[in-house]
N, C-alpha and C positions, 0 to 999 in steps of 0.2 A: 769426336767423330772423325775418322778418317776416310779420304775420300781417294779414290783410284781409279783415274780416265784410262782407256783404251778403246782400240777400234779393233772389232772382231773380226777381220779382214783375215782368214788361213787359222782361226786359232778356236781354241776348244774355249768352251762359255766357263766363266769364272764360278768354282762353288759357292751354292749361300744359302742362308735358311730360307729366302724370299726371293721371288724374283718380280719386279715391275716391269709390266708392260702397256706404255701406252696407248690409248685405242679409241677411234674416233666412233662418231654412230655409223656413218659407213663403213668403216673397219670394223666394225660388231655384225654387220653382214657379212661379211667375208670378203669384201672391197678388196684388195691389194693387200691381203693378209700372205703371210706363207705357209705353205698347205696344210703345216703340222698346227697353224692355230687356226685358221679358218673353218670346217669343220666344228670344233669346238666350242669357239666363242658366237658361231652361228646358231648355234643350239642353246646356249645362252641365250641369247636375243632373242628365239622361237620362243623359247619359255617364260621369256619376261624376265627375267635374272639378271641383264645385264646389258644394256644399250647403247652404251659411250656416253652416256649425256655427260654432259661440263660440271666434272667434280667428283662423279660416282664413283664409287669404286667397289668390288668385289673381291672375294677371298676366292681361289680352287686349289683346290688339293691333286696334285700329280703326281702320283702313286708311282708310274711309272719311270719319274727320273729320281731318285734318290737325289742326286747333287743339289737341284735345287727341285724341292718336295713342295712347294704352298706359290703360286702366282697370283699377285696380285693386278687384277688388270682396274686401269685406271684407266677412267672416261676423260677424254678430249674436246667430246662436243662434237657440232656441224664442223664450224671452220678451223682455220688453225688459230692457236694459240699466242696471245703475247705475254711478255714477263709474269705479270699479273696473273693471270687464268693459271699459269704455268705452278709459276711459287705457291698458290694456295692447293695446286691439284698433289703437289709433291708433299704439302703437310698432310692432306687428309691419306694419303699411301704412308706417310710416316706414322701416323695415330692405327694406321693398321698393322704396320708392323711391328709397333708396341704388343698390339694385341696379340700378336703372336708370338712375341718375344724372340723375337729375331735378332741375333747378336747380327749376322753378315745380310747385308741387302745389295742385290744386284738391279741398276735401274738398267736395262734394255732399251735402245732409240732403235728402232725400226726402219730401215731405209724403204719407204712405202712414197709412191707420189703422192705430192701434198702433208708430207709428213712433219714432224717437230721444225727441221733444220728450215724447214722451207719459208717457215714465219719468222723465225730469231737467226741473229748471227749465234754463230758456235759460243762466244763470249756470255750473251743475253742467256742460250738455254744454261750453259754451266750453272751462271751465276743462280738466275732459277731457280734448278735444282737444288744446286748445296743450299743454298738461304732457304725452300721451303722444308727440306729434308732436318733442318738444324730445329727450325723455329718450330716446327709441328713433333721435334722430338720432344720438344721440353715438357719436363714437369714440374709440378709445385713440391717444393721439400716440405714431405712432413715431421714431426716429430716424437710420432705413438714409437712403443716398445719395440716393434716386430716392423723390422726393414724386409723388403724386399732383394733377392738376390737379383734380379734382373734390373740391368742400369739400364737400358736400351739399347740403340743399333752402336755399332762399335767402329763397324766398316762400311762404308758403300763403294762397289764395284761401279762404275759407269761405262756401259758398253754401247759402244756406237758402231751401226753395222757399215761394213763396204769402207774403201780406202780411205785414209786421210792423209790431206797435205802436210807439211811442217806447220805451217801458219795458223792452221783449224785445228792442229794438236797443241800449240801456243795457247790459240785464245780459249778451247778448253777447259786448257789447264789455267791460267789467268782467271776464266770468270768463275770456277769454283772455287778457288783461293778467296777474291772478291767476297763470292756467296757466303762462303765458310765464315768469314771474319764479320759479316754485317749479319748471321744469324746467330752469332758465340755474342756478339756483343748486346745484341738487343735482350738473351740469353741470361747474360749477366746482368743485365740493367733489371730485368724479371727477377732475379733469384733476391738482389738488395732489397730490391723495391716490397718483394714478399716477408720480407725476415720483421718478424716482430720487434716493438718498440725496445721491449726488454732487452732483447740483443744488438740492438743497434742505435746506437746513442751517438749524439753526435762525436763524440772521440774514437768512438767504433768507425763510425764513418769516416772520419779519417784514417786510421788507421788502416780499414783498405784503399783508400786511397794512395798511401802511400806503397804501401804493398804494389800496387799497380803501377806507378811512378819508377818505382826500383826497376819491377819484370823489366821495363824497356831504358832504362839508363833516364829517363824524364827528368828533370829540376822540378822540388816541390816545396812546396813550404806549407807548413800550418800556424796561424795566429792562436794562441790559448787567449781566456777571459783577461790577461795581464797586457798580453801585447794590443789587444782589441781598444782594448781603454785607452794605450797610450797612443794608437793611432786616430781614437776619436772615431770609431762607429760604435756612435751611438743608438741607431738602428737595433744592428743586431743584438747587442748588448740589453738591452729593454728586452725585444722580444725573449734573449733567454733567462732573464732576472727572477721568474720564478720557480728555475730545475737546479736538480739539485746535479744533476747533469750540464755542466757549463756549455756557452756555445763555440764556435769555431769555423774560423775562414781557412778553408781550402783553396791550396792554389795548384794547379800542376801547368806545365809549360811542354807545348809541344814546338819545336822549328824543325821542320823540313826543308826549308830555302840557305843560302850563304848568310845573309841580312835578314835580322829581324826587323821585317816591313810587312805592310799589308797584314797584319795578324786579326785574326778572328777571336769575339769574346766570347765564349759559349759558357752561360750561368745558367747554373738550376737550381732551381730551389729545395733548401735541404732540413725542411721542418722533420724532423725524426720520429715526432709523437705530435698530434697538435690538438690539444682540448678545445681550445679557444681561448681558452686563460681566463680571466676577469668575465668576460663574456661568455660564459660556456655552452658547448656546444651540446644540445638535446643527447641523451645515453642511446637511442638507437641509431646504429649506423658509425657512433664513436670508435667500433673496435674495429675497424679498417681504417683508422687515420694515420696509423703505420706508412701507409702507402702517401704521408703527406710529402716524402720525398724522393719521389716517381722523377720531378725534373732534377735532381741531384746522380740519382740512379743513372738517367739517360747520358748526361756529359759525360760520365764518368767512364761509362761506358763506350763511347765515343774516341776519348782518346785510347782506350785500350786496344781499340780495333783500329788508331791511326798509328799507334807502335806494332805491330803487324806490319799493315799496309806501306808506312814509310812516305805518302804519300807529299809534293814539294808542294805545302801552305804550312801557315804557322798560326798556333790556334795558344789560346790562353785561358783555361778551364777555371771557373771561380764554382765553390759552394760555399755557401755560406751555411752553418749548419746549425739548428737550437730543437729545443723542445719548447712549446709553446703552453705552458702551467697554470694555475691557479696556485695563487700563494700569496702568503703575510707581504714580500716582498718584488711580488709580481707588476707590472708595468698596469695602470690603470687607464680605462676612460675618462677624456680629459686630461690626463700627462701632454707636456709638450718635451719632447724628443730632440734632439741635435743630431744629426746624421752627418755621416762621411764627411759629405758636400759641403757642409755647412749650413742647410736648408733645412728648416725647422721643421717639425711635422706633430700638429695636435691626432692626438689620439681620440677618434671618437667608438671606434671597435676594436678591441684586442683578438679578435677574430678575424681580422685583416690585416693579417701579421705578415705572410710573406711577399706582398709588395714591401715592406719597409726593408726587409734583410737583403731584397734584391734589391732595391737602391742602394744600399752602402757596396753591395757586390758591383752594382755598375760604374758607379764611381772609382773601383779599385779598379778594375778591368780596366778604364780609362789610365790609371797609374801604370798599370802594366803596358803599355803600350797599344791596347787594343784599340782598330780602327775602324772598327764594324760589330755589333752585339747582339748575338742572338741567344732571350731567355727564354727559358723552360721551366712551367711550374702548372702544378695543380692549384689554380689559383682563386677559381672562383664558382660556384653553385650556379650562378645568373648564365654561364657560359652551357651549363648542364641543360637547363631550359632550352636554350636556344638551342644546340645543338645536338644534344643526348650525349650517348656514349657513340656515335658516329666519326662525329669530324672533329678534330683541334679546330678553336678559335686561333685568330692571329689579328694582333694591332700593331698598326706600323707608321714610321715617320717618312719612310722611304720606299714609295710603292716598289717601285725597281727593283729592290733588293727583294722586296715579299719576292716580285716574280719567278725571282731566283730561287726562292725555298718553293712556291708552288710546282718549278716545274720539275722538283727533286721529289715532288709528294707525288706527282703522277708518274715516276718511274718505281718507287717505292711501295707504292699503294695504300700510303696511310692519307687521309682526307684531313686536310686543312681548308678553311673557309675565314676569309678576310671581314673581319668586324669594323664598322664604322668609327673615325679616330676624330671625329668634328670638334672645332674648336669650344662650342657649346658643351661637350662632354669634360673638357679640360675645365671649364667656368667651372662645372658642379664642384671642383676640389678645393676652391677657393675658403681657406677659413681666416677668421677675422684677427685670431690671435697669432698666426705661425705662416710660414709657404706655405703650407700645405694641409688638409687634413686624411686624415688616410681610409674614409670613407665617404660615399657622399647619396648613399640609400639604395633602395635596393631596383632601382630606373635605370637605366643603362651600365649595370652595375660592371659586365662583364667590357664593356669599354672605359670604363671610368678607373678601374682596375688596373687595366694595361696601362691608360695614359700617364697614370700617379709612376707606374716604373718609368716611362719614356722619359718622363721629365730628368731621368739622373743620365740620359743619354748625353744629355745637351748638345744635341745635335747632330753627335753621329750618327750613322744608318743606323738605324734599330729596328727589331722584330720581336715582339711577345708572342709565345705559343702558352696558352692554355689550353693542358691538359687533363682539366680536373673531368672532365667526361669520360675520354678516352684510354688512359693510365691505368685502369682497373676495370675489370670486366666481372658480371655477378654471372655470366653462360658463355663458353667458347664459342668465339666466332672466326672465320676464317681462318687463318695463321694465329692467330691469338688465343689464348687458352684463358680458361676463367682464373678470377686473377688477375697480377699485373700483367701486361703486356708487353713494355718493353719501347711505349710508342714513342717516335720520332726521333729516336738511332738510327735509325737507316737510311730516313728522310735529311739528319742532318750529314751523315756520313755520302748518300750520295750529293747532296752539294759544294762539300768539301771537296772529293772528289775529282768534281767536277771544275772547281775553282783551282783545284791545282793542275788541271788541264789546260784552264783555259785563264792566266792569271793578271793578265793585263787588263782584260777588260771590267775586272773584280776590285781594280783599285778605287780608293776611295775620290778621287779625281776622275772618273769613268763617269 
């Protein structure tokens, strides 16, 4: 999608098949409308058709302008708008101008008192816009015979009325850049995340990895089942002992800064297929575990939008990747494991598979230099309970650092909620034969879950996101389409961000 700021200040309105115009409920009166829409969007609202309420939006047909023939006016609400309201009112105007299959979309800002500009900096709306426009274009690739000629919007015009400074033509253009790359990314993290087990095996998974690696000049490396053994994760190795598809540790490397300091670990978990193995999981529901690598998807996705952006932190992306089998030779309950660390771990569920591939992953992350670690996995059912498909869980050893990803989740708008990380949770993992066991029932399973990864932190700031709720949707909801979603890309991209703004105060001595 290509996007094109300008300010209509002396100049003829850009062609398009669609034109968005946003419109508050007082502006659906005819409030501070201009003469050629007030009138008409009044008659709307006489009629019931059209109010402004926060989110609505409607089609008209304008007969009279050729250039741009279809308006979509989009409701603003009472007040004005923040990022949030904004991003999701831009998807549902993008799901319409699917519908009309509008290659060019022109968005329209209004200079009306009380208008867009008056809530957001010029930076906040860009960003906004591109990111809801990107994320409510997406679709799910399907695979029947008979494609569709229509890809979606191609272009969007953004036209802002009355003069602008150099600075408000900067920040613009800067927060639709911004937009553009944290909805391509989460984008991408939805199209992996979607792609059937069959096509996506963990060597496929690398293999776009590496692909992505290259686009931006990145250092990457991939461990095969030979190099795994000779480094001794035996984690991961177990979990993929029964495919016939071997597993594989991904690594990509991002620096931003002169010195490799302060680096960020971001792991996801990258189960490709996951039965349960030994333990097998009930057949209904089985054929979406595709999506069992939703946090493999996200990081990956991540650094592609940090090769864009260019942003000064330096991050170290680990997946670790397997299918998780039933087989002659598959990893059983009761197995006792050797991992990374060297920290034993009996098996009492092979169902509870990727906490152990994220342990040998944290541990490596620690080899790479990383000084702070944030993982991302669809990791547990117990977290579904408590949460739903609403909010990510999150267990942490370092509230501080949560903080810092909460207040990334409220500029974002994806809902993280802090799970209880008591020492008593740590006790339930205690088994008799090994460190550790890698279940401990199904009572606070969704913190007992997280804390079995914490433990490969040793002691760095760490942060678990479970996303087994929220990673897959069965009905679109806001920016989200049914389906994968894409969740907590943007959440980790605005912390990054964020951290390369503000970089001192992120060290691990802070």
């Amino acid at each position: 999608m290509i996007f094109e700021w300008s300010s209509d200040a002396g100049k003829a309105s850009p062609q398009g098949d669609a034109v968005c115009l946003i419109i508050s409920e007082a502006q659906a009166q005819g409030e501070g409308l201009p003469a050629d829409w007030a009138a008409r969007v009044s008659l709307l609202s006489a009629a019931g058709l059209f109010s402004g309420k926060q989110g609505q939006v409607y089609i008209l047909p304008v007969m009279e302008q050729p250039e741009q023939p279809v308006v979509i006016l989009a409701g603003s609400g009472k007040g004005q708008m923040g990022m949030h309201e904004l991003r999701q009112l831009m998807a549902q105007t993008a799901r319409a101008a699917y519908r009309l299959k509008a290659a060019t979309l022109v968005v329209q800002i209004l200079a009306v008192p009380g208008g867009l500009t008056g809530a957001l900096k010029a930076e906040q709306a860009g960003q906004a816009i591109a990111e809801g426009l990107v994320l409510g274009s997406y679709r799910r690739r399907h695979y029947k015979l008979d494609q569709a000629a229509y890809t979606g919007i191609d272009t969007v015009h953004l036209l802002t009325e009355g003069k602008s400074e150099a600075a408000d033509e900067e920040a613009w253009r800067q927060g639709i850049k911004r937009g553009k790359a944290f909805g391509e990314a989460a984008n991408l993290a939805r199209d992996l995340t979607n792609r059937p087990g069959n096509l996506l095996t963990p060597s496929g998974l690398a293999v776009a990895a590496i692909e992505i690696a290259q686009r931006h000049g990145l250092p990457a490396e991939v461990l095969d089942e030979r190099e795994l053994a000779l480094k001794g994760m035996g984690g991961l190795l177990a979990v993929g002992s029964g495919s016939v598809n071997p597993p594989r540790m991904i690594v990509i490397r991002y620096q931003g800064t002169n010195q490799w300091e302060n680096a960020v670990g971001l792991v996801g978990k990258g189960i490709t297929f996951d039965t349960g193995g030994i333990s097998l999981k009930r057949a209904p529901g089985m054929e979406s575990m595709f999506s069992d690598m939703a946090g493999a998807a996200a990081v990956l996705a991540v650094i592609d939008a940090l090769g864009h952006l260019r942003p000064k932190v330096n991050v170290v992306m680990l997946i670790p990747a397997a299918e998780n089998m039933p087989a002659a030779n598959a990893y059983k309950p009761g197995d006792i494991i050797t991992t990374l660390s060297g920290r034993t771990v009996e098996i009492i569920n092979t169902d509870a598979e990727g906490r152990i591939i994220l342990g040998d992953a944290l541990t490596y992350a620690r080899e790479w230099g990383a000084q702070r670690i944030i993982d991302v996995a669809t990791l547990t059912g117990a977290v579904v309970s408590i949460l739903g498909d609403v909010a990510t869980g999150a267990v942490t050893n370092d509230q501080a650092f949560l903080e810092e990803l909460l207040a990334a989740s409220r500029l974002s708008g994806e809902h993280i909620w802090p799970l209880p990380a008591y020492p008593e949770f740590r006790e339930m993992l205690t088994s008799e034969v090994a460190d550790l066991r890698n279940a401990a029932g199904r009572y606070g399973a969704a913190s007992t879950a997280g804390l079995f990864i914490g433990e490969f932190a040793e002691g760095l700031p760490w942060v678990h996101l479970d996303i087994a709720g929220t990673a897959f949707l069965s009905a679109e909801r806001g920016v989200n389409p049914k389906g994968a979603t894409g969740i907590m890309v943007r959440t980790l991209l605005e912390y990054l961000l964020s951290a390369a703004a503000e970089p001192d105060h992120r060290s691990p001595e802070a």
